[in-house]
N, C-alpha and C positions, 0 to 999 in steps of 0.2 A: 504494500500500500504506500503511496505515496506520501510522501509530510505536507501537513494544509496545516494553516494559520487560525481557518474561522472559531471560533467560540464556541461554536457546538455542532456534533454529528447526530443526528435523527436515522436509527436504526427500524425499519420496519419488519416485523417477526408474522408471517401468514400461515395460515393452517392452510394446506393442501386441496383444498377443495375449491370448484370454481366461484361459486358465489363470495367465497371468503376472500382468495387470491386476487379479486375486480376490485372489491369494496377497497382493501388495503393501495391497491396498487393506485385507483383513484384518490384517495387519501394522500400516498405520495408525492401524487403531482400538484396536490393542491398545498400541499404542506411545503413542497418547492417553488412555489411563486412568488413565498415569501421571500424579501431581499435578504434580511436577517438571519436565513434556512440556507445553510448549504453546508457539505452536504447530505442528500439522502440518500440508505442504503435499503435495495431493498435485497431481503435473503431468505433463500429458502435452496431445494435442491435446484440441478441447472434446468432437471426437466419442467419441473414446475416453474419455476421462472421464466423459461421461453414459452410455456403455455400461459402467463400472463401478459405478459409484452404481444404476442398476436393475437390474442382477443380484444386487448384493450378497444375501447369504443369512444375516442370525444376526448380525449387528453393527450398529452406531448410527453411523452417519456424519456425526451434524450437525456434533460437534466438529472433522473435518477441512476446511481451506480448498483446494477445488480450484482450482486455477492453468493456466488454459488460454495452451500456446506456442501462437502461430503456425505453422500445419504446411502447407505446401505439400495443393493439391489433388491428390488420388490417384485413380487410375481404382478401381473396385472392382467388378471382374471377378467371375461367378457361378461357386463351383466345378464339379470335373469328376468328375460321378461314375462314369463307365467308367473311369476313370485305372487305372492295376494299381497304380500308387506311389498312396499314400495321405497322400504330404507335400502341404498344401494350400498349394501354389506361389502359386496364387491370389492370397492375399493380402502377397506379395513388396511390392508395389507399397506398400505402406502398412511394411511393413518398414524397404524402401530409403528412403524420405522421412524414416526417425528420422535419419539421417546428417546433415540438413539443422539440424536442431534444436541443437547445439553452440553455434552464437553467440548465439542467443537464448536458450538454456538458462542460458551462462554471464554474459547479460547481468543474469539474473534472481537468478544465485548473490551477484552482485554488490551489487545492489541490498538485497535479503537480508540480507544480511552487512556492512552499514551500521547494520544496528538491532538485534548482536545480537552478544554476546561469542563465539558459536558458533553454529558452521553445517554441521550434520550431514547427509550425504546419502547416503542410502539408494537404491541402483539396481540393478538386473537385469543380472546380467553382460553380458547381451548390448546395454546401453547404455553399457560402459564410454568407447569412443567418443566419447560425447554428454558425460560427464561431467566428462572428463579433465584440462582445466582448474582443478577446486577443489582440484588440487596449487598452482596461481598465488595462489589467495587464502588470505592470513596465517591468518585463522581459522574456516578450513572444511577438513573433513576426509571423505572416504568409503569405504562399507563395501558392499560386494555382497552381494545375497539371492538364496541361491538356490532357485530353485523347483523342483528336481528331488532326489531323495535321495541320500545319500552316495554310495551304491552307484554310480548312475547318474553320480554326478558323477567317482568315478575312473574307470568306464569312456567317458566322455566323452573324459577329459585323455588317458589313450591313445593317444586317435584323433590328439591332434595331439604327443605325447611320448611316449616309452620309458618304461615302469614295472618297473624288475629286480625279479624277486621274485615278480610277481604274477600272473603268465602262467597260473598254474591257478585263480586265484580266479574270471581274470572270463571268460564265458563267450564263446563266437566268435559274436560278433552281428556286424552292420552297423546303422550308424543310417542310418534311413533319412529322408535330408533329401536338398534340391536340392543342384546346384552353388552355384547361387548365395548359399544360406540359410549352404553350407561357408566361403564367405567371407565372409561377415558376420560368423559367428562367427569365423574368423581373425583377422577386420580389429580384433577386440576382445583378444586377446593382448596386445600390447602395452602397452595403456590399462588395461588392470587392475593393472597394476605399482603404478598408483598410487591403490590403492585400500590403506583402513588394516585391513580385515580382515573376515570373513566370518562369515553369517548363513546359518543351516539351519532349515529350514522340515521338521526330522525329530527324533528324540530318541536319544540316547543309548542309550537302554533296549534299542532295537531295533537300531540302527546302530553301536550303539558300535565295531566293530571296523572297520569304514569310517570312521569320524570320526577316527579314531588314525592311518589311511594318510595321510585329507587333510592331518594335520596336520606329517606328518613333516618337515622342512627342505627336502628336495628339491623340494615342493609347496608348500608356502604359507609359505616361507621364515620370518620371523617376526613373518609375521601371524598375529593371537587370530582363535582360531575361537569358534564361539556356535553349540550346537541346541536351540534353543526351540521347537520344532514337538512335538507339531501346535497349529498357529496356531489352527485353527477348536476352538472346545471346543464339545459339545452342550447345554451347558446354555446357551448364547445363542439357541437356535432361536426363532424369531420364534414367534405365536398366530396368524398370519394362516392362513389354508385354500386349497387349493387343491382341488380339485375329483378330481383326483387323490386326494390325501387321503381326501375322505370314502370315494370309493369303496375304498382301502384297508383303511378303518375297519371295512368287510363282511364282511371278511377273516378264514381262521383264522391264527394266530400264526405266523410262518414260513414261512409258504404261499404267498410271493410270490414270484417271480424278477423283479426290476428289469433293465430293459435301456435300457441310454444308454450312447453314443458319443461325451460329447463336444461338442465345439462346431467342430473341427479335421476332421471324417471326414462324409464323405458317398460310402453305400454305392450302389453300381449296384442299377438292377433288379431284374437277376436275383438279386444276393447279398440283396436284401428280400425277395425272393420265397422262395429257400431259407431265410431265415430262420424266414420266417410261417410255413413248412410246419413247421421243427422244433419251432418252440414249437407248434405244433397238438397235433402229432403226442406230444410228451411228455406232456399231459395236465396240465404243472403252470401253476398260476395265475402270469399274468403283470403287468406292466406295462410299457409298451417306450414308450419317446421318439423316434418318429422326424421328426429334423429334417435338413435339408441341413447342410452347416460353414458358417460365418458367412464372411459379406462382408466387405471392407476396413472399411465402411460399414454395421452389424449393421440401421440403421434406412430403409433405403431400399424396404425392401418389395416388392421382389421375389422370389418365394423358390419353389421347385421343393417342389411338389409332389408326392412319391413315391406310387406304385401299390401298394397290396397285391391280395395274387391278388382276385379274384372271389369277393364272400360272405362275405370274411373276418372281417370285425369283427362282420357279424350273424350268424356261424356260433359267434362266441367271446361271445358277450355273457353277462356275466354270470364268465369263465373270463379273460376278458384284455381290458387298455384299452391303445387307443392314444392318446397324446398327441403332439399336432404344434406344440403352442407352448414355450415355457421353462417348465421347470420345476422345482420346487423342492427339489433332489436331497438337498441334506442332512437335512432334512424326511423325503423318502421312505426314506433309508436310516435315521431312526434309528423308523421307523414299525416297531410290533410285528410288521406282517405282512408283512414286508421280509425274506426268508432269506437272500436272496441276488442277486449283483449283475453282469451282464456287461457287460466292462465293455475300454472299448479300454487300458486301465491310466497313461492319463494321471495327473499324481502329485496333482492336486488329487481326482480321483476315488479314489486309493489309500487317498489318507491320509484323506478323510471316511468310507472304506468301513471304515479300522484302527480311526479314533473310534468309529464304529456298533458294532461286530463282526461286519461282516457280509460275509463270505466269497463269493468273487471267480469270475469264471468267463471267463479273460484269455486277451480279442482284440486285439494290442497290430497299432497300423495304421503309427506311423510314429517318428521322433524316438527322446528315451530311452525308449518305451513296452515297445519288446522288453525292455531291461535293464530294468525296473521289472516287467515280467512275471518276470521269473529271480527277482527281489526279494521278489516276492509269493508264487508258486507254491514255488521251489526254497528259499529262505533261510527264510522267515518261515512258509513251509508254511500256508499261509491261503487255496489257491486252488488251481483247474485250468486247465490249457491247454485252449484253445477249439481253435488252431489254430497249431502250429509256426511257429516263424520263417521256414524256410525255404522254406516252403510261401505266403510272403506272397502271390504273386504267383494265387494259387486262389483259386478259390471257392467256399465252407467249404458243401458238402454237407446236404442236411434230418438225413437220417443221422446226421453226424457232431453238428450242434446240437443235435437230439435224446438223444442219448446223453450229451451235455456237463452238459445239463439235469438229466437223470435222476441221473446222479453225484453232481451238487453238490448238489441239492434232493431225493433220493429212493434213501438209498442209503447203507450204514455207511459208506463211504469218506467220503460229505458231513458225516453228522454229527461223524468225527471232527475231519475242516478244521473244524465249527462250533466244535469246542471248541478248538480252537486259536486262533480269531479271537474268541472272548470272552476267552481267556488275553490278547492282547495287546490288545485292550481294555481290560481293566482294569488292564495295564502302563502304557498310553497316557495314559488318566484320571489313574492317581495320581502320572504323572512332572508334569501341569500343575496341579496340585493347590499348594497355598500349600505351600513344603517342599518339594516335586518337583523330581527333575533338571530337567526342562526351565522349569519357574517360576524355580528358582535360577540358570539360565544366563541368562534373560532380563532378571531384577533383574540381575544382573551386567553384564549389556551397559549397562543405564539407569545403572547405577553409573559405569561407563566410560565415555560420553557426558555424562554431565552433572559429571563431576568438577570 
């Protein structure tokens, strides 16, 4: 590593998984715009690192220095798409190996923190683990980001504490993860004691009554809290095209139903099969991404090919595209012809769907996605249920995603969710706005680290 002068290094520590590795890495970029901020590292393995930098969507990455650990070889198992559980266990194996990463990580804190009056580190709760050591070094301190919404986040702590008080707020879900995913996250309790305080990838505006539970003593003792979300803002959207795009551009205003799942969910046959039939069947213009959930290893190329019925694409042409590579979601959602969005409610998909204003049509498959469905639908009233919690373990009917379609896209009840999800749109927009709640908490944080 190089000798640098500046005052402080901003270390970014992500957990392995797509949603996690975006939130983070847009984090980075915005934490490097700061004149004050240089530089930022981001680090993880080299795989996972080059699968952030090519997905990235609407940010400028040259400024950050990626820093690739040493990561143990991982098997990278293809998922299961007949599974009834929809947690992609699959990629465990790339999970379990962040455990490995601690001594190397902390060999790199060290190093780091030789050339630098501070050493700020920014990590994924569910690395607390890996981190826990820059309690050891004099002048390094850290702070967890979380990538899921308030709401989700006290009904998370729940699952592993008593909350008096709040037994009517949060609804009777199950998250639905493995055994083993339960203690990983367990094995992270401890190690976040020594974290110096917490980062929200949500805003005040919307959460504010969730942000005040986090903060109460019982919870995050007296650690500062920070919501500076939403991270991604729309006026970063790249000019590049996707092909998708143009064919959007043919579009009348509104007239699209977007469908993506994800990076995490891979549907069985038949529930593709029911799908195709109900967007047929509805008659509204679609877009659908169908892709399998990624690999330990996103770039090894292998990848399941899913069936649609017989005829189907040249029955719809012109009425609905399929796309089977990556694609450029925040793009499509703030594209004119983009009404609306199904969507399994993963929170990086919420919160670019609350940027857009474009109101939600929630299949929540596994993790906090049920509680971020209750978030969307029941709180923020910006969306319909596709399909019950309770009912996870079915398989959602042409019928019933027919009918889902017509509601949100075709239908008073949709137009009203629409004006509810440009209301908080334009909440959204002017809390990141220079002046905004959530631009004021995040100068504050920059305030706070570089004191």
């Amino acid at each position: 590593m190089e000798q640098v002068h500046e005052k402080i290094a901003v270390i970014i520590v992500p957990f392995p998984a797509q949603g996690h590795l975006n939130q983070l890495l847009q984090l980075s970029c915005l934490i490097s715009s700061y004149a004050n901020i240089n530089p930022v590292y981001y680090v993880g393995s080299a795989i996972h690192n080059r699968q952030a930098r090519v997905r990235l969507n609407g940010f400028d990455p040259t400024k950050i220095h990626f820093h690739d650990i040493p990561t143990p070889t991982v098997a990278s198992p293809s998922p299961d798409p007949n599974s009834l559980t929809k947690f992609p266990t699959h990629l465990q194996p790339a999970w379990a190996a962040t455990l490995d990463l601690r001594e190397p990580l902390f060999d790199y804190l060290k190093e780091v923190s030789d050339k630098f009056k501070r050493v700020v580190v920014l990590h994924d709760p569910l690395m607390s683990v890996v981190v826990q050591d820059v309690a050891s070094i004099p002048n390094a301190e850290s702070y967890a980001i979380n990538c899921i919404p308030a709401f989700s986040k006290i009904s998370l702590i729940s699952c592993f504490q008593k909350l008096p008080g709040l037994e009517d707020l949060l609804p009777s879900l199950e998250w639905c993860t493995s055994d083993e995913f339960q203690y990983l996250m367990a094995l992270q309790i401890k190690s976040l004691r020594y974290r110096s305080g917490d980062i929200y990838n949500t805003c005040r505006l919307i959460e504010g009554p969730y942000m005040d539970i986090l903060e109460r003593k019982e919870i995050a003792g007296n650690k500062k809290s920070w919501a500076i979300g939403p991270i991604f803002h729309a006026n970063q959207l790249p000019e590049r095209q996707h092909e998708c795009l143009e064919w959007l551009d043919k579009q009348d205003p509104k007239s699209v139903i977007y469908v993506s799942f994800g990076t995490s969910v891979s549907l069985s046959d038949k529930q593709i099969k029911e799908l195709a039939l109900g967007l047929e069947q509805s008659k509204v213009k679609f877009l659908w991404v169908l892709r399998d959930a990624d690999k330990c290893d996103v770039f090894d190329g292998q990848v399941r090919k899913a069936e649609l019925p017989d005829g189907f694409e040249e029955r719809l042409e012109g009425v609905g595209l399929v796309v089977r590579d990556w694609a450029p979601q925040p793009q499509i959602l703030a594209h004119p012809s983009t009404g609306g969005f199904m969507s399994h409610c993963g929170w990086n998909s919420c919160i670019e769907s609350i940027t857009m204003g474009v109101p939600i049509a929630a299949w929540p498959m596994h993790s906090d996605q049920p509680s971020n469905t209750w978030l969307i639908t029941e709180i923020l009233k910006m969306g319909v249920v596709v399909r019950e919690w309770k009912q996870r373990m079915e398989v959602v009917r042409a019928t019933t995603i027919e009918n889902v379609v017509k509601r949100l896209m075709a239908s008073e009840e949709g137009n009203e969710i629409r004006k509810r999800a440009d209301e908080l749109l334009a909440t959204v927009r002017r809390a990141t706005w220079e002046g905004g709640a959530s631009r004021l908490e995040l100068d504050s944080f920059i305030a706070h680290i570089t004191r």
